[in-house]
C-alpha positions in Angstrom: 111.5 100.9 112.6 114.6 102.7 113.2 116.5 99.7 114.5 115.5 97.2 111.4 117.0 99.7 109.5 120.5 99.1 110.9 119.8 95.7 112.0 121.6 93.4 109.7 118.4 90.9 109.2 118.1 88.6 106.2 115.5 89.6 104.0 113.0 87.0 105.5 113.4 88.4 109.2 112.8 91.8 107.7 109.8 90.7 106.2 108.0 89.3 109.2 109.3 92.1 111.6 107.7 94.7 109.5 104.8 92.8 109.4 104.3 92.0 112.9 105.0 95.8 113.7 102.6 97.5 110.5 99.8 94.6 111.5 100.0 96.4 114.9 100.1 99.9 114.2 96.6 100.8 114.4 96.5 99.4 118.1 97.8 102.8 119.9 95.6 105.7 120.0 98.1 107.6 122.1 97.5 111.2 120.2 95.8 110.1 117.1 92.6 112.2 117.5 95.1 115.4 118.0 96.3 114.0 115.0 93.3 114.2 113.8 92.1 117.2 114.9 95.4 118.9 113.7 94.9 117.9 110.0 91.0 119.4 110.2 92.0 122.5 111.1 95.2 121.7 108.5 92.1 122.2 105.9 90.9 124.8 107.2 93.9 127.1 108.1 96.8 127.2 105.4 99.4 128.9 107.7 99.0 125.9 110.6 98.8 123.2 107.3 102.4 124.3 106.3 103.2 123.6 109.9 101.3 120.2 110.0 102.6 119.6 106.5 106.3 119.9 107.6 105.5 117.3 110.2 104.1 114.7 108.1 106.8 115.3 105.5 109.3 114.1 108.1 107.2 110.9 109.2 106.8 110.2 105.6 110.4 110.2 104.4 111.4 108.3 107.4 109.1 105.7 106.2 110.2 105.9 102.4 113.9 105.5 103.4 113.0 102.2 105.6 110.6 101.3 102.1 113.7 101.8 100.4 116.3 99.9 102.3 113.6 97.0 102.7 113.8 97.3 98.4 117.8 97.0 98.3 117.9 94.2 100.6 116.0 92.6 98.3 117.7 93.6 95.4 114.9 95.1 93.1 113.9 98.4 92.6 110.7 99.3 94.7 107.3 98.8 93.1 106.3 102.6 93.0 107.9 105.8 94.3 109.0 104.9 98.3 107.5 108.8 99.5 103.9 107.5 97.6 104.2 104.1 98.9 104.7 105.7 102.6 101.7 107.6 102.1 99.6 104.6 101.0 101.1 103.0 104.7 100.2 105.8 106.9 96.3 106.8 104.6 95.8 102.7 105.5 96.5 103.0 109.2 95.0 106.4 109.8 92.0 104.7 107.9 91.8 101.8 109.4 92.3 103.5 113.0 89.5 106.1 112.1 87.3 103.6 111.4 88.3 101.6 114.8 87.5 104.5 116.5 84.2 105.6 115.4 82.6 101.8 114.5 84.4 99.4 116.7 82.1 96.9 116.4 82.7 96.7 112.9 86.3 97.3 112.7 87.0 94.6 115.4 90.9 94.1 116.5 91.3 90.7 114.2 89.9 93.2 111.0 92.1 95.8 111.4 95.2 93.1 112.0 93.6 91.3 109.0 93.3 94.5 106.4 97.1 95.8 107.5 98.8 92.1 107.4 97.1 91.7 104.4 97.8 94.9 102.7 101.9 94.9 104.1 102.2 90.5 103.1 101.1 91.4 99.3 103.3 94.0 98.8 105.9 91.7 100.2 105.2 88.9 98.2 105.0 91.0 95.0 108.8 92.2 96.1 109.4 88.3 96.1 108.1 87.5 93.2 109.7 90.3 91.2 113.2 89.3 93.0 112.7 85.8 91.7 112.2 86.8 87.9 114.5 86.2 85.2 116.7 89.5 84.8 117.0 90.6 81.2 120.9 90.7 80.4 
């Protein structure tokens, strides 16, 4: 992520590298139950979720500011706030690899690439389509 935001892509090679790279996020496990384990005992001890809290805040905004340069490339103002639309992104993905992990059989590989290419192309093509409408002067 950090390298399409300095990469000089046209909007279109933006597009498909962030959805080749969100479609995929859910594939590495590396950590994600001490994620996981860190954000129970987040609800259950208040001086440790400040701590956690900290943490996500800095994932978060580093995924709102790549939301928002993805926005001005396209040259429309983003569909919601860019910190709520960067939660929505990492709930999904957390979701989707919770799920993975405890029902595999049911969250198979092509459903979780399906949900998150799904979920990432919409918002794209809702970008596009406002980008295409008549601006009022």
């Amino acid at each position: 992520m950090s390298e399409l935001l300095v990469a000089d892509l046209a909007p279109e090679q933006l597009e498909q590298r962030v959805i080749q790279m969100y479609a995929q996020l859910y594939r590495s496990n590396e950590g994600f139950m001490n994620w996981t384990e860190a954000r129970m005992l987040a609800a259950r001890d208040a001086r440790f979720r400040g701590k956690l809290n900290a943490l996500m805040s800095e994932k978060r905004d580093f995924i709102a500011a790549f939301i928002e340069h993805f926005y001005a490339r396209v040259g429309i103002p983003a569909a919601a706030p860019p910190k709520e639309m960067a939660m929505g992104f990492m709930s999904l993905v957390e979701g989707v690899k919770l799920f993975r992990l405890s029902s595999p059989q049911d969250m198979t590989v092509g459903a979780a690439e399906s949900i998150l290419t799904l979920f990432i192309d919409a918002l794209i093509r809702l970008a596009r389509l406002r980008a295409s409408e008549p601006r009022p002067a």
